[in-house]
Every structure is written in C-alpha cells, then in structure tokens.
MDTraj code that builds the backbone (N, CA, C; nanometers):
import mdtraj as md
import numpy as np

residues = "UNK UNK UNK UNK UNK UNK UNK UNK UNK UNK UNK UNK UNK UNK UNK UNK UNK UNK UNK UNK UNK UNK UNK UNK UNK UNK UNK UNK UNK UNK UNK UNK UNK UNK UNK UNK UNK UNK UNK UNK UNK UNK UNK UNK UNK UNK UNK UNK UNK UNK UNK UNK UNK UNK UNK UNK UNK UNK UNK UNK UNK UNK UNK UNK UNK UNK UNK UNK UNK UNK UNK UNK UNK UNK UNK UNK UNK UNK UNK UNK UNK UNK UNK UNK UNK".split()
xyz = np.array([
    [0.0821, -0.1192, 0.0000],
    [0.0000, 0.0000, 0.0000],
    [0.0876, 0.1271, 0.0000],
    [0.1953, 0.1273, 0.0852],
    [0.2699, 0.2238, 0.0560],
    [0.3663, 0.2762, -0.0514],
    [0.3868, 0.1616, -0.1074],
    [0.4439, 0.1679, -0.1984],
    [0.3598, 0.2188, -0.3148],
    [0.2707, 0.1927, -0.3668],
    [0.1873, 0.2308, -0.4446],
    [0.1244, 0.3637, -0.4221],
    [0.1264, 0.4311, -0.2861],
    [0.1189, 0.5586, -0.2261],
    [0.2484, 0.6172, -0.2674],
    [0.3598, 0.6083, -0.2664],
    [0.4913, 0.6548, -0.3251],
    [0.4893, 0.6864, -0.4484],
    [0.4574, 0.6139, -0.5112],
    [0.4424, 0.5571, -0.6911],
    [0.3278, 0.6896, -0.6969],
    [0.2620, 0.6531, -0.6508],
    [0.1270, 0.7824, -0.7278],
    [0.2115, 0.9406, -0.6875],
    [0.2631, 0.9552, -0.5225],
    [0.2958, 1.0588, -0.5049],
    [0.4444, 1.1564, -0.6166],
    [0.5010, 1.0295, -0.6589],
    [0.6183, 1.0573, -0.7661],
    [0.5375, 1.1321, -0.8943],
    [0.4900, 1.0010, -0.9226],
    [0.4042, 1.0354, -1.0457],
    [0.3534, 1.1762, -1.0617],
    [0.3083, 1.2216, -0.9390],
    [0.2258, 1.3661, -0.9272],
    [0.3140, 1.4437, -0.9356],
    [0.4142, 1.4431, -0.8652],
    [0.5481, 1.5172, -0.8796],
    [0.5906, 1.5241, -0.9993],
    [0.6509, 1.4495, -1.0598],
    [0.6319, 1.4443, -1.1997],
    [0.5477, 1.5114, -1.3145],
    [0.4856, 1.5025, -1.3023],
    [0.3497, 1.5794, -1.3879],
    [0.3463, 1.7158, -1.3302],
    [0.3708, 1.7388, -1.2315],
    [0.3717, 1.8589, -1.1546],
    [0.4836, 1.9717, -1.1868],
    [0.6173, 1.8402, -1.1976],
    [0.7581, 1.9697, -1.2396],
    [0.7397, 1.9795, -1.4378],
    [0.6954, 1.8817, -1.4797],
    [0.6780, 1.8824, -1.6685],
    [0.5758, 1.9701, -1.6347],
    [0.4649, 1.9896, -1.5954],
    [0.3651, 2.1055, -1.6877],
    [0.4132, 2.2482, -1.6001],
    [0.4490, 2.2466, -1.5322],
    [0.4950, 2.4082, -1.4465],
    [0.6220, 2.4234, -1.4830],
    [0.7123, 2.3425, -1.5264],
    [0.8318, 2.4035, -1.5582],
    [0.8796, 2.3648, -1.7406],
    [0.8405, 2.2733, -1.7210],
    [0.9600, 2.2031, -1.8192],
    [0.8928, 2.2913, -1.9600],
    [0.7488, 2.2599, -1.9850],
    [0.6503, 2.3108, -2.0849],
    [0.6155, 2.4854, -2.0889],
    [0.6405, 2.5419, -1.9817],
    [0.6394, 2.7022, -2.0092],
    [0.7908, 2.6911, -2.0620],
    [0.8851, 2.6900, -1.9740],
    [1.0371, 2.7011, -2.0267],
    [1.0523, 2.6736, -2.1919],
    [0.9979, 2.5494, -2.2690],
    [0.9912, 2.5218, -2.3857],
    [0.9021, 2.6240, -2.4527],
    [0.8394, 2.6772, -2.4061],
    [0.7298, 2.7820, -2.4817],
    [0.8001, 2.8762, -2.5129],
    [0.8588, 2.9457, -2.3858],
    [0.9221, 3.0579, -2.3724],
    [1.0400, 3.0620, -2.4823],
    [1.1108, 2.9440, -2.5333],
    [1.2171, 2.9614, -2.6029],
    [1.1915, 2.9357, -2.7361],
    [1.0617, 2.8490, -2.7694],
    [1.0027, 2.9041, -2.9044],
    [0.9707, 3.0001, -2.9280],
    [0.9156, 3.0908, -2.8389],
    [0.8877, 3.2858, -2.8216],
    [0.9850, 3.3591, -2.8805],
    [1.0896, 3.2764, -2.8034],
    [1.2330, 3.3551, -2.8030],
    [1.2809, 3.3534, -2.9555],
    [1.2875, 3.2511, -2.9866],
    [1.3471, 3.2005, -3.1204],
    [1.2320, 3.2271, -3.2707],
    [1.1302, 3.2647, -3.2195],
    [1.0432, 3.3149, -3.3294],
    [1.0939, 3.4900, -3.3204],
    [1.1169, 3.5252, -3.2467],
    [1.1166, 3.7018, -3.2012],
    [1.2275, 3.7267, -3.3092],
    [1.3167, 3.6120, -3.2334],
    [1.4684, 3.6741, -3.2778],
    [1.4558, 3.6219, -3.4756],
    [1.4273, 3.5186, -3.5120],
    [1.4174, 3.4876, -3.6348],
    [1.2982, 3.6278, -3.7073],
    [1.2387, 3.6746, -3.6697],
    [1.1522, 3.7938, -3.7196],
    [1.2385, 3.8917, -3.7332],
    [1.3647, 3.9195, -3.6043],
    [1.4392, 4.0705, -3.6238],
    [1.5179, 4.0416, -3.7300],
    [1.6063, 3.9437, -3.7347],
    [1.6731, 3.9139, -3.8420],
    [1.6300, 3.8961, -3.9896],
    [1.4880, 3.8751, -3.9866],
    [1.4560, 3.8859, -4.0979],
    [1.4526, 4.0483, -4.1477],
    [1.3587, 4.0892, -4.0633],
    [1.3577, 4.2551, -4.0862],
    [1.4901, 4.3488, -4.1486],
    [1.5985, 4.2742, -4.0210],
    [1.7103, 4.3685, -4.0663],
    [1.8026, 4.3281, -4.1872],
    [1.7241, 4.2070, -4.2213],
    [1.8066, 4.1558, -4.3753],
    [1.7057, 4.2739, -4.5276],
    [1.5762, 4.2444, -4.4606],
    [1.5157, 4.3257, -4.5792],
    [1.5757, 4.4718, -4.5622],
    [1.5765, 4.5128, -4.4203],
    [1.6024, 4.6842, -4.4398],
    [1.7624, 4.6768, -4.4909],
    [1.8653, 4.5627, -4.4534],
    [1.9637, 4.6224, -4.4917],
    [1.9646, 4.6450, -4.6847],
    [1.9049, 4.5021, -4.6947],
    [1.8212, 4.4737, -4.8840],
    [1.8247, 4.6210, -4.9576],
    [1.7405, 4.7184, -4.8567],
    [1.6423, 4.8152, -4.8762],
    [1.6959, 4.9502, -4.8765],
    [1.8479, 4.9154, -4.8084],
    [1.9114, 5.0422, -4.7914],
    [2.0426, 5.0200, -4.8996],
    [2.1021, 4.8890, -4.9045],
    [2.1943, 4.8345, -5.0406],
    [2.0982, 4.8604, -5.1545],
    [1.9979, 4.8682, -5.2474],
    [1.9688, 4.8817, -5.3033],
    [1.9566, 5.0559, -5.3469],
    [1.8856, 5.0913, -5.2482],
    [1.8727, 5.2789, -5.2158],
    [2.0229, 5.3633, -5.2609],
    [2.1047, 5.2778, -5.2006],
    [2.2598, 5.3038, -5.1722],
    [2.2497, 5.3023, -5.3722],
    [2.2529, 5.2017, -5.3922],
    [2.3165, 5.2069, -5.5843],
    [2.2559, 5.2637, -5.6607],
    [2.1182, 5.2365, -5.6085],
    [2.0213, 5.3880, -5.6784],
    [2.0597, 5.5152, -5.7091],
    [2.0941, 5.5292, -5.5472],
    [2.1842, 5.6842, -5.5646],
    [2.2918, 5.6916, -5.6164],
    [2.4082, 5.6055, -5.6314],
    [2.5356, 5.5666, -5.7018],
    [2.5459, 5.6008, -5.8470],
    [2.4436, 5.5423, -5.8888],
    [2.3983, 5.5257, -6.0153],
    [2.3682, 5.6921, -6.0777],
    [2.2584, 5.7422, -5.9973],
    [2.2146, 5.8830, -6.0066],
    [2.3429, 5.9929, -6.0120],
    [2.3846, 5.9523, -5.9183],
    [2.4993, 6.0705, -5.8781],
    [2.6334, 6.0159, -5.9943],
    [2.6578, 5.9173, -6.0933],
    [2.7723, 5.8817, -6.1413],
    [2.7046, 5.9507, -6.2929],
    [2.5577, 5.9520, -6.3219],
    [2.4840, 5.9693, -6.4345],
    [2.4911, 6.1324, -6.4181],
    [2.5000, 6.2107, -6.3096],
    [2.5058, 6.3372, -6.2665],
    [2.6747, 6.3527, -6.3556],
    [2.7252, 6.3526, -6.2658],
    [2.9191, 6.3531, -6.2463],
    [2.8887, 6.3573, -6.4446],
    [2.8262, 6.2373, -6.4351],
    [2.8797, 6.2136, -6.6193],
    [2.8666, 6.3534, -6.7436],
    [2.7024, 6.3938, -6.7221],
    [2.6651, 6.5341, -6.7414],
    [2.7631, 6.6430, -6.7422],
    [2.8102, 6.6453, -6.5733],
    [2.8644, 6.7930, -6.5537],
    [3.0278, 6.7634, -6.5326],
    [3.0716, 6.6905, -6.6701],
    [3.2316, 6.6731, -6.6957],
    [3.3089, 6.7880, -6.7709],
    [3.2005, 6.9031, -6.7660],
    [3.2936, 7.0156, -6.8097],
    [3.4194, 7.0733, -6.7814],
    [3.5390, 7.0536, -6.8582],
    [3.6544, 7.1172, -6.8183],
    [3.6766, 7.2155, -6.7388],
    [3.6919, 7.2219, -6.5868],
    [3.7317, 7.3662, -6.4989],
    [3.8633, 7.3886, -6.5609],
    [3.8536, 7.5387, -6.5594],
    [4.0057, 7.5852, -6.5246],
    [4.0465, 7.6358, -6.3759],
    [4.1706, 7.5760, -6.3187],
    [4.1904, 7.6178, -6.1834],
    [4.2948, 7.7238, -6.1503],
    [4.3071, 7.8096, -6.1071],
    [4.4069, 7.8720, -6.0783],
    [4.4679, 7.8672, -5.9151],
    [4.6045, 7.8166, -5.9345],
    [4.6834, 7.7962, -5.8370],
    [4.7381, 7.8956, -5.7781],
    [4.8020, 7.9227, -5.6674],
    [4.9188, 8.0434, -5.5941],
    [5.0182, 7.9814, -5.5372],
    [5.1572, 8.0082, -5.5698],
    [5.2052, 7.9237, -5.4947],
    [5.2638, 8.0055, -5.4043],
    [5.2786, 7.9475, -5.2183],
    [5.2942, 8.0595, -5.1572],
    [5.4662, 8.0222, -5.1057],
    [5.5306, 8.0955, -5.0416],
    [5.6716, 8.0795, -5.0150],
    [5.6627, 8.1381, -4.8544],
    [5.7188, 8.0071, -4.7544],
    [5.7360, 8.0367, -4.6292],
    [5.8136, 8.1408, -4.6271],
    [5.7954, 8.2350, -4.5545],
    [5.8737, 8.3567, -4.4593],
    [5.9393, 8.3271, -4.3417],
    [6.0289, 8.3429, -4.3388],
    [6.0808, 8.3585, -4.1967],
    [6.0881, 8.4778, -4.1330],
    [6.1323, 8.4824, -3.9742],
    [6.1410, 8.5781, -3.9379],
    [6.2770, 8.6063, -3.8951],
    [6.3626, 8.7063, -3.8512],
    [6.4786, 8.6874, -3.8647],
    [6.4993, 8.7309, -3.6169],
])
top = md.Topology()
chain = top.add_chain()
for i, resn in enumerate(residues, 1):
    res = top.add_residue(resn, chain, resSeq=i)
    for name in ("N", "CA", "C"):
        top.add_atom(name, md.element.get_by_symbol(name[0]), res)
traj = md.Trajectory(xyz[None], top)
C-alpha cells in the first residue's frame, strides 16, 4: 500500500515539475526564437532596402558627375614660407 502511495505521489510530482516548468520554459524559447528569427529577418530586408537605395543613388549621382564633366580651369598660388629673422 505504501508503496503504491509513493508511486502515485512521484508520479504527481512528476506531472507537476513537466507542466509548471519544463513546458512554459519550452514555450518561452520558441517565443524567443520566433522574435529573434523575425528581427533578423527585418534587418536583412532593411539592410536589402538600404543596399539597393545606396546604388540607386550611385547610379544617379555617377549619371550626374557624367553630365557635368565640363573642363574647370583652376588657378593655383604658390605661396613661399617667410621667416622671421
């Protein structure tokens, strides 16, 4: 009889530490691991989003440059240290 009083009281224990611990803890780290797999996704599209933006403008600004390749003329000075005596 006691023994079988042991056996049930384990058992309960058992069932007791798996659904209060073991099964939130497992929840919690599928939470975890969905959160974090979402940021990483995000920051792959925004980086996508900003590499793309980036050559857009590359592109714009090299198609610019190309336009305004008009020959400057520069005028130089050349200066000569002084001393003092």
């Amino acid at each position: 009889m006691t023994k079988l009083l042991l056996y049930g009281l384990l058992i309960y224990f058992l069932y007791k530490i798996i659904f209060e611990v073991v099964v939130p803890v497992r929840k919690g780290v599928r939470t975890v691991r969905q959160n974090m797999e979402q940021m990483q996704e995000a920051a792959k599209a925004a980086e996508a989003a900003r590499r793309s933006t980036n050559t857009t403008q590359q592109q714009a600004s090299a198609q610019t440059v190309k336009q305004n390749t008009t020959p400057v003329e520069v005028e130089y000075i050349d200066f000569e240290e002084v001393k003092k005596k």
